[in-house]
Backbone as ProteinMPNN parsed JSONL, in Angstrom:
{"seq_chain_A": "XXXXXXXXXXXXXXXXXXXXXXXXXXXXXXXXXXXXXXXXXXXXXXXXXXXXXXXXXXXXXXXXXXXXXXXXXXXXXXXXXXXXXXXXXXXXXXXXXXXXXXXXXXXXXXXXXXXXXXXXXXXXXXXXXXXXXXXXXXXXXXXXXXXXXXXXXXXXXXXXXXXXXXXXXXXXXXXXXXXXXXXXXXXXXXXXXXXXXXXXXXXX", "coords_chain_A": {"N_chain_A": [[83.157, 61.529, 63.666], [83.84, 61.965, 60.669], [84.365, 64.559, 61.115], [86.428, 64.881, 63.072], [88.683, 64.209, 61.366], [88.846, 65.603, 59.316], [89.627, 68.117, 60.505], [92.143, 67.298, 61.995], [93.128, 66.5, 59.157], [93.523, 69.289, 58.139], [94.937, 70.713, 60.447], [97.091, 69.062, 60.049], [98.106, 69.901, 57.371], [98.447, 72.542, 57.591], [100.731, 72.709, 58.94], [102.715, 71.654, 57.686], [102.638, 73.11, 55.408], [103.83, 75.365, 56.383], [105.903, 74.59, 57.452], [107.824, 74.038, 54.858], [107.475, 77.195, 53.643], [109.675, 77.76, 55.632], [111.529, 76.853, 54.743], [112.423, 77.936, 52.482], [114.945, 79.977, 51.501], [115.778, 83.394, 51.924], [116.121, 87.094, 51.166], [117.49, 88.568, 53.544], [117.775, 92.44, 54.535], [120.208, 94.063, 53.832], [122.006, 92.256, 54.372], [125.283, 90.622, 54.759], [126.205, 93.238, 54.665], [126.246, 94.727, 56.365], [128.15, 95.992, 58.046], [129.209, 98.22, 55.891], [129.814, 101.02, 54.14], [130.001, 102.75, 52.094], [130.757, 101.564, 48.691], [133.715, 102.26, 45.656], [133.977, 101.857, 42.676], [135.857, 102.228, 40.179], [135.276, 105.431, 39.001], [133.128, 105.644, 40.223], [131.025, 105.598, 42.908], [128.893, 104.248, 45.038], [126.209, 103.694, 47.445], [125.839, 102.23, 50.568], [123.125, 101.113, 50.306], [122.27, 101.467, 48.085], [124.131, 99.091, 47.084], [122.916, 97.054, 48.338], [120.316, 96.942, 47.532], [120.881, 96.042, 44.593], [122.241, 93.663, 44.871], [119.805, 92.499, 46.101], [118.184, 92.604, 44.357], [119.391, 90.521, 42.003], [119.337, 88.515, 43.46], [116.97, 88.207, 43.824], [116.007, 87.434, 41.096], [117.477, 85.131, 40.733], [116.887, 83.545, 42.44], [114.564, 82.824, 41.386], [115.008, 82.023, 39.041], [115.876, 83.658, 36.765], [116.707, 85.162, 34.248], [117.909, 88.839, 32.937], [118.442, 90.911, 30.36], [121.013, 90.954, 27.397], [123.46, 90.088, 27.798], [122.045, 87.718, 29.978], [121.618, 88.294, 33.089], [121.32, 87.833, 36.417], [124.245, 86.202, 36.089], [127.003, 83.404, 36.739], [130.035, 83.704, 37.652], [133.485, 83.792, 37.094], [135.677, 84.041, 38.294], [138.213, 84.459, 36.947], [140.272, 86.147, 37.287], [141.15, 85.594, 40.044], [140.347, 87.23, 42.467], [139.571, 87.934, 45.513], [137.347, 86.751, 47.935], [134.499, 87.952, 50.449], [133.685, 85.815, 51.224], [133.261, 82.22, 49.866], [132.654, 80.837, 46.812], [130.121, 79.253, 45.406], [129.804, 81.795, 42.843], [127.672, 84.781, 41.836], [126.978, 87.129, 39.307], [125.768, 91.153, 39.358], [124.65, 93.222, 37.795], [125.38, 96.942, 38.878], [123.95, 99.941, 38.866], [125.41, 103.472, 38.148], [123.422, 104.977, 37.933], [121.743, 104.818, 39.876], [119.023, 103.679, 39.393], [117.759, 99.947, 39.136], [119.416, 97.732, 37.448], [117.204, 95.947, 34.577], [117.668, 95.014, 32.252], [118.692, 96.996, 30.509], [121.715, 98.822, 29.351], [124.835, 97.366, 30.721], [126.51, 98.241, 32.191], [130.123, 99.385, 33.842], [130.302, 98.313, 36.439], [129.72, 95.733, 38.95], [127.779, 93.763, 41.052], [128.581, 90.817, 43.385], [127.689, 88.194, 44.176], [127.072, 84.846, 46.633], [124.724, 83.105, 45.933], [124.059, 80.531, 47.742], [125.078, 80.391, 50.567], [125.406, 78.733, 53.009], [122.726, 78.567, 52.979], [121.694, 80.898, 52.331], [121.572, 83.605, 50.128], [123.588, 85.889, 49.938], [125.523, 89.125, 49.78], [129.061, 89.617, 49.118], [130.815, 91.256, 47.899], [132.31, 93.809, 45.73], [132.542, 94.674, 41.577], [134.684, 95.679, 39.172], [135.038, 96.594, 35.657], [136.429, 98.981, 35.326], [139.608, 100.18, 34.668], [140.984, 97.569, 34.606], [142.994, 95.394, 33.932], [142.885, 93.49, 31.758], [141.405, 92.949, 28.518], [137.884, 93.316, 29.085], [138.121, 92.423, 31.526], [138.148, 92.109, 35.106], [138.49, 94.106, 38.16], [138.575, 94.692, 41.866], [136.43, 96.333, 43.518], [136.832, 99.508, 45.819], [135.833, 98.872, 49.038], [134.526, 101.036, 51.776], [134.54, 100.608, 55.269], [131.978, 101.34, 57.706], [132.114, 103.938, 60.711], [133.422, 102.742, 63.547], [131.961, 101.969, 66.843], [132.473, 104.751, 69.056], [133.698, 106.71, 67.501], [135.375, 106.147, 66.036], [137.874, 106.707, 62.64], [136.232, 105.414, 59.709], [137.276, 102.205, 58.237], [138.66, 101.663, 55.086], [139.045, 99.08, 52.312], [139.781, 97.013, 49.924], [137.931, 94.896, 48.023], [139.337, 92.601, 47.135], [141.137, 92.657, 49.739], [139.645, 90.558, 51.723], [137.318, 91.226, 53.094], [135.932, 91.407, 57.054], [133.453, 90.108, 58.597], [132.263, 92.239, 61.031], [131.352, 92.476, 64.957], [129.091, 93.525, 65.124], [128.043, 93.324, 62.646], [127.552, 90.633, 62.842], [125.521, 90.306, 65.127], [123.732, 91.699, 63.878], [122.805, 89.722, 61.634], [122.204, 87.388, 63.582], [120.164, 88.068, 65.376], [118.032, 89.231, 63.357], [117.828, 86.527, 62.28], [116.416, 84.908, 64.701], [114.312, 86.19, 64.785], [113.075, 85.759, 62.882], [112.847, 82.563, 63.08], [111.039, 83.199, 65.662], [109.03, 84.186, 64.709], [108.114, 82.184, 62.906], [107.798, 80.092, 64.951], [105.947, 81.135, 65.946], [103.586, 81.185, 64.284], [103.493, 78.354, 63.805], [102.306, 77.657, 66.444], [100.018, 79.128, 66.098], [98.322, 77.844, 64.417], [98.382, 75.106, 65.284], [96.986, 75.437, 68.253], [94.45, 76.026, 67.011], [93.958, 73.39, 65.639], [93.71, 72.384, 67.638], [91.508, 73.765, 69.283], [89.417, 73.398, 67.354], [88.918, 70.554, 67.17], [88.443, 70.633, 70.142], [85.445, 71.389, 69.183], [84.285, 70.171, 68.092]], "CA_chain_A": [[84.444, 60.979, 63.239], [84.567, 62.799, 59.735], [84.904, 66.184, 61.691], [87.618, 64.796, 64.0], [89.554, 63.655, 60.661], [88.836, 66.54, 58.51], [90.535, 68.726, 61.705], [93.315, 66.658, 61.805], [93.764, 66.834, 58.209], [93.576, 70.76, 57.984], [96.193, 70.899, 61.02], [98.838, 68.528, 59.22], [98.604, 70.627, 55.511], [98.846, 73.729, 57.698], [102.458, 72.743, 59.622], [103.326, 71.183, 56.069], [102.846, 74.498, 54.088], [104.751, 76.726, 57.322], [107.405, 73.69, 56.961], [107.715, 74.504, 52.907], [107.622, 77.958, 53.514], [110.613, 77.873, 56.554], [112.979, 75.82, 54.202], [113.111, 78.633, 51.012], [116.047, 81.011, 51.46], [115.413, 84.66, 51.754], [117.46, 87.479, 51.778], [117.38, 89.877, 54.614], [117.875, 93.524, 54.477], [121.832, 94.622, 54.683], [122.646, 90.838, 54.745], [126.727, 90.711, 54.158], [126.659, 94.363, 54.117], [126.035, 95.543, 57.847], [129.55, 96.966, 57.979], [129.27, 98.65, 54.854], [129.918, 102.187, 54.441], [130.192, 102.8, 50.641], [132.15, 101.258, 47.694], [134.067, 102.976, 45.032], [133.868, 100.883, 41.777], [136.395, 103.264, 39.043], [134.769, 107.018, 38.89], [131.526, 105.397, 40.57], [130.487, 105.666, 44.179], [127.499, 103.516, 45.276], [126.285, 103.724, 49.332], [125.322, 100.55, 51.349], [121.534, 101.147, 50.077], [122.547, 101.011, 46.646], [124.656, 97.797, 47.101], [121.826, 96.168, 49.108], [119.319, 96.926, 45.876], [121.683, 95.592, 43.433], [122.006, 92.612, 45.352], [118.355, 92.061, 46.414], [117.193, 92.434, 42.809], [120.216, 89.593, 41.301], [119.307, 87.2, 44.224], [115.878, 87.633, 43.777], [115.85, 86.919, 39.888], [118.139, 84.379, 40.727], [115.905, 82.371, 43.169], [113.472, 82.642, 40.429], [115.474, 81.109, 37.919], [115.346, 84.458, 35.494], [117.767, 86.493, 33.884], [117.322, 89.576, 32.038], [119.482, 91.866, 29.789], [121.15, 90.355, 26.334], [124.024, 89.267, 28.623], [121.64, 87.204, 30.771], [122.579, 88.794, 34.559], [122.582, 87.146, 37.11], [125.286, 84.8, 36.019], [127.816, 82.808, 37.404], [130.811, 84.871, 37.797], [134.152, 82.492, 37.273], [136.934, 85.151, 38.828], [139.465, 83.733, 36.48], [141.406, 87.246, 37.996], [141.784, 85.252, 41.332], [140.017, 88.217, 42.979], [139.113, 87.163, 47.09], [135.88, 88.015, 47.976], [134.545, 87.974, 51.647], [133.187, 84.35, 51.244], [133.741, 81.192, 48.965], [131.879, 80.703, 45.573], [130.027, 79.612, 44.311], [129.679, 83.695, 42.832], [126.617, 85.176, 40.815], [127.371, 88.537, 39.11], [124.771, 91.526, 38.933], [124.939, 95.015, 37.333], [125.287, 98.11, 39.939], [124.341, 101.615, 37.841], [125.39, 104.677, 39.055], [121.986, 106.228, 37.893], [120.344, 104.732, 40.564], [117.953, 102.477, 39.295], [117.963, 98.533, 39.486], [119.422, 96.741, 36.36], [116.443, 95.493, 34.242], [117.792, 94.888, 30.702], [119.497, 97.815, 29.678], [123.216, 98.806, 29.433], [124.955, 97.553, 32.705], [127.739, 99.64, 32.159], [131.034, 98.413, 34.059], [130.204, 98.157, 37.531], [129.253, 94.574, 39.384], [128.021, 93.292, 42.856], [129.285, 90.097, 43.344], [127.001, 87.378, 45.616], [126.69, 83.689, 46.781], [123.201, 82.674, 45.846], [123.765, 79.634, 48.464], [126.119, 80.043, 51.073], [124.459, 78.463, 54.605], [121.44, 78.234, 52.366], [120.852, 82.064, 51.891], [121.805, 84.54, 49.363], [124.655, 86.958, 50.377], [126.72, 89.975, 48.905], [130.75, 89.291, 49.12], [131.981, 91.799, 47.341], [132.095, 94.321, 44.157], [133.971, 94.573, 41.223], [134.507, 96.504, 37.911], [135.679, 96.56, 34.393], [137.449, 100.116, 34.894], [140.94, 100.104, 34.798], [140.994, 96.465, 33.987], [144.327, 95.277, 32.397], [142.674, 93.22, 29.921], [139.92, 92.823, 27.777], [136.192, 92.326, 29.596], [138.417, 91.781, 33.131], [137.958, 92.751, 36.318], [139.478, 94.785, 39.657], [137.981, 94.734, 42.802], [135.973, 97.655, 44.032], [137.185, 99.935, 47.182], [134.799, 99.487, 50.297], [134.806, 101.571, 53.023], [133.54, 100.488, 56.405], [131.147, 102.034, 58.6], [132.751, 104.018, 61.977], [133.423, 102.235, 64.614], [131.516, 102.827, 68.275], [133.758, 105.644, 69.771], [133.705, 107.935, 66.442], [137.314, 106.276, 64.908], [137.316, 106.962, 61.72], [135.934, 104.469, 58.347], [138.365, 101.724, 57.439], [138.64, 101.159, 53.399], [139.472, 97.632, 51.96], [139.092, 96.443, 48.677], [137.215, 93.442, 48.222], [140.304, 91.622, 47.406], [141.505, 92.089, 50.855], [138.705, 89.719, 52.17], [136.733, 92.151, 54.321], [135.425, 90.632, 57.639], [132.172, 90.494, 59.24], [131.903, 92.834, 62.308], [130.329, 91.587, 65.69], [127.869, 94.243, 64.81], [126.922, 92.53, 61.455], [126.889, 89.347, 63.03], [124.726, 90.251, 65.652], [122.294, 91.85, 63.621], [122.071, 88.475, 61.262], [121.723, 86.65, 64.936], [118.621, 88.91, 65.991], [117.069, 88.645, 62.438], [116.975, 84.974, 62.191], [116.024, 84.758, 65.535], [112.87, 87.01, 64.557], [112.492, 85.049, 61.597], [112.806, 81.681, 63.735], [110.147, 82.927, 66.524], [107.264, 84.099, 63.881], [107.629, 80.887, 62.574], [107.461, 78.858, 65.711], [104.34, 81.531, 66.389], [102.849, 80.835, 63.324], [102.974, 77.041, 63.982], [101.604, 77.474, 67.976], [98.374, 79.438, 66.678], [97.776, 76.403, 63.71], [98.29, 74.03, 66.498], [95.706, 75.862, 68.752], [93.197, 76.081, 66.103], [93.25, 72.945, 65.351], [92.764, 71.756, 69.425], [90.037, 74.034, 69.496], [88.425, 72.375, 66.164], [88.898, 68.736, 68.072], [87.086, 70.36, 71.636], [84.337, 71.711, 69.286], [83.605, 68.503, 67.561]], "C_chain_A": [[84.969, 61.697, 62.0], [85.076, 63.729, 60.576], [85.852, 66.251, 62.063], [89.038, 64.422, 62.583], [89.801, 64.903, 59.912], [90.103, 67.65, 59.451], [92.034, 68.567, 61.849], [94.161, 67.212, 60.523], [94.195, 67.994, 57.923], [94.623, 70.81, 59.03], [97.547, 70.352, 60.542], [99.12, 69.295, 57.922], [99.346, 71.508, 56.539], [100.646, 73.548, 58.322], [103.004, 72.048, 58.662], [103.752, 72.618, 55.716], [104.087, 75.383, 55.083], [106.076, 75.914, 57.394], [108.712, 74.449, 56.172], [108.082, 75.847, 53.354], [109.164, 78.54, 54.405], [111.726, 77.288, 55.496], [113.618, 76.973, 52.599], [113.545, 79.806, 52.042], [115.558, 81.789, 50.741], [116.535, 85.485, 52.004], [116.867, 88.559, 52.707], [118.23, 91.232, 53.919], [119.263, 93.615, 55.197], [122.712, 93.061, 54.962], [124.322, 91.037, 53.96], [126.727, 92.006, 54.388], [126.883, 95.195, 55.398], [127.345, 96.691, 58.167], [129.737, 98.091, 57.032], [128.983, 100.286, 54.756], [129.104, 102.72, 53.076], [131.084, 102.136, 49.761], [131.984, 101.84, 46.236], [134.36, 102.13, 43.701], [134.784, 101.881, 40.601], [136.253, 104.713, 39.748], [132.81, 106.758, 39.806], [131.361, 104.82, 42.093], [128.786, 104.582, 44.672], [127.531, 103.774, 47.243], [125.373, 102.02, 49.48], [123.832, 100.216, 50.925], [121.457, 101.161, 48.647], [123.064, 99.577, 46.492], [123.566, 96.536, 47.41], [120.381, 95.922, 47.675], [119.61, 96.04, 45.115], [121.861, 94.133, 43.699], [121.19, 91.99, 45.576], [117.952, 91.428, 45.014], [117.791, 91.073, 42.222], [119.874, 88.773, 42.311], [117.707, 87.232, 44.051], [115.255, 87.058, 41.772], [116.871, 85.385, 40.069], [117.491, 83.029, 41.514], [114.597, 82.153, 42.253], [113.83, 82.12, 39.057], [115.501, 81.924, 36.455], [116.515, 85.04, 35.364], [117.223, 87.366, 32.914], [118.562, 90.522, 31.577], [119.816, 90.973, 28.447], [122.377, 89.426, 26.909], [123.504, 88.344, 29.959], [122.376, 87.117, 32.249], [120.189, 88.373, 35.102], [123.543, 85.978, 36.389], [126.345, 84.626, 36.628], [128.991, 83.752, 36.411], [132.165, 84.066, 38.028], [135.486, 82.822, 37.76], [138.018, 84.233, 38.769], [140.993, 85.062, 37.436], [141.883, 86.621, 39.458], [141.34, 86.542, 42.284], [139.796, 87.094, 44.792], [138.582, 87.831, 47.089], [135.663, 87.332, 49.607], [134.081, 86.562, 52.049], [133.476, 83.341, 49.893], [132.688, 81.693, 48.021], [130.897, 79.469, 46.093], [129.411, 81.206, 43.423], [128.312, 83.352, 41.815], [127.218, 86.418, 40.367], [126.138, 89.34, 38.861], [125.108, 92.333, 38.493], [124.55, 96.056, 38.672], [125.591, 99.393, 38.7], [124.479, 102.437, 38.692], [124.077, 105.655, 38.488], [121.396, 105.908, 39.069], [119.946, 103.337, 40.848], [118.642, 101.019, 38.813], [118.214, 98.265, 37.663], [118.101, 95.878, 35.799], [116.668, 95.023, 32.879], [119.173, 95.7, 29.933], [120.899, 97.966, 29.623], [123.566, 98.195, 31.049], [125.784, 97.89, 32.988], [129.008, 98.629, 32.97], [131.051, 97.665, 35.586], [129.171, 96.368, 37.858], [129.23, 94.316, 40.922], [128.106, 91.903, 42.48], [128.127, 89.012, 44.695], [127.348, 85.996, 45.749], [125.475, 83.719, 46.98], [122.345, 81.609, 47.298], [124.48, 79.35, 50.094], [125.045, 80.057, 52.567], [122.934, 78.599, 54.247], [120.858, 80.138, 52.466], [122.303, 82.899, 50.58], [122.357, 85.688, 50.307], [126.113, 87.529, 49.576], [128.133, 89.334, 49.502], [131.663, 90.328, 48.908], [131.477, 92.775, 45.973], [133.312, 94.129, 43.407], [133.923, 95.48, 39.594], [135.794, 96.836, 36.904], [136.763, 97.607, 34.693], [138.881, 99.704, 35.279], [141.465, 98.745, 34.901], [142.273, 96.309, 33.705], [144.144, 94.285, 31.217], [140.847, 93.135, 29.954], [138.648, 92.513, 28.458], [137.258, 91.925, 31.104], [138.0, 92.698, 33.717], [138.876, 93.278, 37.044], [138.616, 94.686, 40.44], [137.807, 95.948, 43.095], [136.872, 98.172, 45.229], [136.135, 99.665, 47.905], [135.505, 99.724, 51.554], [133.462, 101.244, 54.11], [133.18, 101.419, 56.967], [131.921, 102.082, 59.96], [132.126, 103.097, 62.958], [132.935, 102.45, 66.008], [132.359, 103.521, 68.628], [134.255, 106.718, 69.091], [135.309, 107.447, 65.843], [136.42, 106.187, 63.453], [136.993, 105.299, 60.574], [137.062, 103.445, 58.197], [137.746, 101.725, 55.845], [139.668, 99.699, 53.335], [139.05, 97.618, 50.213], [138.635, 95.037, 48.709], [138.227, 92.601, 47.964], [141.021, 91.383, 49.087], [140.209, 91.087, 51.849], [138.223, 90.638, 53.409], [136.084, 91.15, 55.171], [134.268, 90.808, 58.285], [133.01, 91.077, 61.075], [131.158, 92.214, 63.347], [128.893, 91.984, 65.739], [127.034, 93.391, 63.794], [126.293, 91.413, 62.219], [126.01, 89.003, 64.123], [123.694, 90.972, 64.726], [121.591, 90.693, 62.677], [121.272, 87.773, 62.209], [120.404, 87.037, 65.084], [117.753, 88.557, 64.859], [116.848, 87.542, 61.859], [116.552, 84.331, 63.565], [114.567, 85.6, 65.41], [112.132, 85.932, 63.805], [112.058, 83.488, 62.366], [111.433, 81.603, 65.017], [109.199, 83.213, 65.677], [107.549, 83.146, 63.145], [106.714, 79.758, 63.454], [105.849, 79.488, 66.235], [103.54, 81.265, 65.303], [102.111, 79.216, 63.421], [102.209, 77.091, 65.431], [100.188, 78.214, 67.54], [97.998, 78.314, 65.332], [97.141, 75.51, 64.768], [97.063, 74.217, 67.486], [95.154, 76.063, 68.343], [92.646, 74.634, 65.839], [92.588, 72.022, 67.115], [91.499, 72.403, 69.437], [88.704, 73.404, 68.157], [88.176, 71.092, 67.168], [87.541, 69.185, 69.524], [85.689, 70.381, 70.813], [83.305, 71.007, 69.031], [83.509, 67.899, 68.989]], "O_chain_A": [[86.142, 62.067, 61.954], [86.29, 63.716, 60.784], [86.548, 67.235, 61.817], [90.223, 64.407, 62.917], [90.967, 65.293, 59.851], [91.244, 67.858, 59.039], [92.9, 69.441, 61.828], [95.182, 67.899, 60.495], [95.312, 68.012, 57.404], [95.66, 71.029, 58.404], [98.665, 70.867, 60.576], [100.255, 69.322, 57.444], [100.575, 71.456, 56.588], [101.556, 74.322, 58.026], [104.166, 71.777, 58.966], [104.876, 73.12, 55.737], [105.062, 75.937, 54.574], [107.177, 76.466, 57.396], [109.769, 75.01, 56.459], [109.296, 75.848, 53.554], [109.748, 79.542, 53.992], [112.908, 77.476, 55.787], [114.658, 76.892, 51.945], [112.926, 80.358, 52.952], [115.07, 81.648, 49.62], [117.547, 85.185, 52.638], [115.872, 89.25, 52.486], [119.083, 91.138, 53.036], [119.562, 93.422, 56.375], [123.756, 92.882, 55.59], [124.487, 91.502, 52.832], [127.94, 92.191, 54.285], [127.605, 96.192, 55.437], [127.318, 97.892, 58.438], [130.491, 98.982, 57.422], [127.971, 100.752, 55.28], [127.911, 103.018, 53.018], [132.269, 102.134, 50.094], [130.924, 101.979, 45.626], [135.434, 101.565, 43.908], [133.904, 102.45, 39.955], [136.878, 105.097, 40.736], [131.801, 107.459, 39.868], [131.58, 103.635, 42.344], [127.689, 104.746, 44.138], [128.476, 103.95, 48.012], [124.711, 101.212, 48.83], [123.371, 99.107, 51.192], [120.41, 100.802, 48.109], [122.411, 98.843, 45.75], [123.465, 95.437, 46.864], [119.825, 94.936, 47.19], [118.781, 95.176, 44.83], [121.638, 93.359, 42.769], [121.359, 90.782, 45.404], [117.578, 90.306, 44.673], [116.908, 90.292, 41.868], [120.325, 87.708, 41.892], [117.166, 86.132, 44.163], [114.237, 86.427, 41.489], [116.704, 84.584, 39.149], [117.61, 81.842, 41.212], [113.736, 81.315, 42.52], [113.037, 81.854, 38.154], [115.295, 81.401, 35.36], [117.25, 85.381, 36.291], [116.325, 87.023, 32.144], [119.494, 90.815, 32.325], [118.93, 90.146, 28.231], [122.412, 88.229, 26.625], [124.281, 88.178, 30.9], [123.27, 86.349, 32.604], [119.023, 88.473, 34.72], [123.151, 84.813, 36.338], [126.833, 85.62, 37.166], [128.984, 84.224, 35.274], [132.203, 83.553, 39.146], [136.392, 81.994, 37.673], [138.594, 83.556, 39.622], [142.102, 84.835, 37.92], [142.887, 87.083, 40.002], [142.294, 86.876, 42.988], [139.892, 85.88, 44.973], [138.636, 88.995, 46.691], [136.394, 86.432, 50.021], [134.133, 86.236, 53.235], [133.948, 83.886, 48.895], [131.972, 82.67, 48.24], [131.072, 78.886, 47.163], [128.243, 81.465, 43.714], [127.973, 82.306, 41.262], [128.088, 86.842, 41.128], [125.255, 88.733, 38.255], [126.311, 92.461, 38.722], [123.528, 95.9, 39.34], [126.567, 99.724, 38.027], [123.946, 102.416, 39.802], [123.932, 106.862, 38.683], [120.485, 106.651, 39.435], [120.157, 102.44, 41.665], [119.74, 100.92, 38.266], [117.379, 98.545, 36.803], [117.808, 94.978, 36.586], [115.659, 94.581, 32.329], [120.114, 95.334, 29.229], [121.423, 96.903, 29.955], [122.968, 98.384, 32.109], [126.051, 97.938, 34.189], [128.993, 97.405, 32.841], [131.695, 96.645, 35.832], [128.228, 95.969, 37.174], [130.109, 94.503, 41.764], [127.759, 91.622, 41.334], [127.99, 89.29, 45.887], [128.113, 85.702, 44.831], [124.983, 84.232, 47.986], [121.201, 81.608, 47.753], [124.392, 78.268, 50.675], [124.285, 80.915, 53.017], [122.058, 78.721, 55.103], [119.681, 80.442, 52.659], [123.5, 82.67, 50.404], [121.73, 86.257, 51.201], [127.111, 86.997, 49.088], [128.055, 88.512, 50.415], [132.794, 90.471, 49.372], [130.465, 92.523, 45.319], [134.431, 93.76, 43.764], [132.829, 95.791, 39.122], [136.957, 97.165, 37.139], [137.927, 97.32, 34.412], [139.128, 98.915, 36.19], [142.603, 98.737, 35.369], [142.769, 97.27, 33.118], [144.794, 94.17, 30.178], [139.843, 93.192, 30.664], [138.308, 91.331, 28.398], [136.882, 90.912, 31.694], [137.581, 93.784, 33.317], [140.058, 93.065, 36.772], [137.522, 94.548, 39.892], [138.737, 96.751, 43.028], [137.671, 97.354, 45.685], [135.161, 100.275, 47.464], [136.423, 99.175, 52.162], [132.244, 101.414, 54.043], [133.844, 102.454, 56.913], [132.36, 101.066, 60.499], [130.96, 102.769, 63.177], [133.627, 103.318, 66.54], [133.433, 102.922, 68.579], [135.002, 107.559, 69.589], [136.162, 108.189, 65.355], [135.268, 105.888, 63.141], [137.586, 104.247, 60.812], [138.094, 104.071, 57.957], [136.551, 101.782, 55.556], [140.638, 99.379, 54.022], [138.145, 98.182, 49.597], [139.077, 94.186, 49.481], [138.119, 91.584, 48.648], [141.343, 90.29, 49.555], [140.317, 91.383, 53.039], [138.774, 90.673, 54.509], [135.638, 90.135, 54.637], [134.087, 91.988, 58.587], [133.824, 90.577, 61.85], [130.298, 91.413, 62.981], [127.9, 91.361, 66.115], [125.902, 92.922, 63.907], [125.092, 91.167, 62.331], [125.647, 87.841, 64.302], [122.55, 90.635, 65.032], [120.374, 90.504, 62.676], [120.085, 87.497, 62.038], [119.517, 86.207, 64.882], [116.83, 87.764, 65.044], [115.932, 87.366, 61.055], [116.329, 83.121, 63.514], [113.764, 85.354, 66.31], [111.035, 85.408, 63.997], [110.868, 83.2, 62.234], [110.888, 80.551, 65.35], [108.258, 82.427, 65.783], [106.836, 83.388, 62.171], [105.75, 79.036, 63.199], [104.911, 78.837, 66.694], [102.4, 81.061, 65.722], [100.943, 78.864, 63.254], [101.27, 76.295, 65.416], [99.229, 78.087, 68.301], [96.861, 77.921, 65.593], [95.971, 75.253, 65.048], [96.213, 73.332, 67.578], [94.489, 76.763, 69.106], [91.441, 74.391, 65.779], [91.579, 71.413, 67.471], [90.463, 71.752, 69.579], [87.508, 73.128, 68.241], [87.142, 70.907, 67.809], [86.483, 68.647, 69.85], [84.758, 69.717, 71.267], [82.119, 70.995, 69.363], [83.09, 66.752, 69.147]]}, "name": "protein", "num_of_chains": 1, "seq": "XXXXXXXXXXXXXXXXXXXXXXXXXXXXXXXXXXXXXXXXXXXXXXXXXXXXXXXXXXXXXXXXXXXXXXXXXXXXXXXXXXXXXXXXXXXXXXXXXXXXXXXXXXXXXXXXXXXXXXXXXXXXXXXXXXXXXXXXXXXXXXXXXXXXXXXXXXXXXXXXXXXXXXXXXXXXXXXXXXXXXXXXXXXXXXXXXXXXXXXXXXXX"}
């Protein structure tokens, strides 16, 4: 009877913890961005693999409850400019350098990616945006992005993030597929628990 309880017990933590672990918001790779060609922030170019960085890094300090720099980034981002971004607020703001490397502290110069931390319970880019050419003090403009060609070789559209760029059926099938990945190694995760603990129960 212990054995048969102990069994038990070890099968209910385990579809607890894979619960717990199914319910925290992650971000996927290219999430919001699938369309995404490049965007042109002033004199500063970034490509879809730069944007995706810049974003990763501010949503993942952000699900961790950290900021870093003297202007504590990520922060809420309050686009008094009335900018439109490709989804509602609530916004985060991060630093995008054109050296490269991921914002950790240092200058973050004028350039910004622009996310929702929460929107449908994940973390997703929207949009960029940047100090240059500003008309006042510490404001903003919306970046240029240019989309990725279309099947058939037409050429790139460009948008600025104020025109509310739209998801592609491309993007939104590749979200579809990767929470459908994400959705079956879960439900496989819980089916070999489940058969571990039946075979505990026959062995007792």
């Amino acid at each position: 009877m212990r054995g048969l309880t102990t069994a038990l017990t070890w099968a209910l933590l385990t579809l607890s913890s894979l619960a717990a672990a199914d319910a925290v918001p992650a971000l996927r790779p290219r999430q919001g961005t699938a369309s995404l060609d490049q965007v042109t922030c002033g004199r500063n170019t970034y490509s879809r693999d730069d944007v995706d960085a810049a974003v990763a890094e501010g949503c993942r300090l952000h699900a961790a409850g950290r900021q870093v720099g003297r202007q504590n980034y990520p922060h809420a981002f309050r686009n008094f400019e009335g900018i439109q971004f490709a989804a509602a607020g609530p916004y985060q703001e991060f630093p995008i350098l054109s050296s490269g490397a991921l914002f950790a502290g240092n200058s973050p110069g004028p350039d910004r990616v622009v996310f929702n931390p929460k929107l449908n319970g994940e973390c997703v880019y929207v949009g960029a945006i940047t100090h240059t050419d500003a008309p006042t003090n510490n404001g903003f403009v919306p970046c240029v992005e240019s989309k990725r060609s279309a099947p058939g070789g037409s050429s790139p559209s460009t948008t600025t993030t104020g025109a509310a760029p739209t998801r592609t059926s491309s993007a939104a099938a590749d979200d579809e597929n990767g929470a459908a990945r994400w959705a079956g190694q879960g439900l496989a995760a819980a089916a070999a628990a489940a058969a571990g603990a039946v075979a505990g129960l026959l062995v007792l």
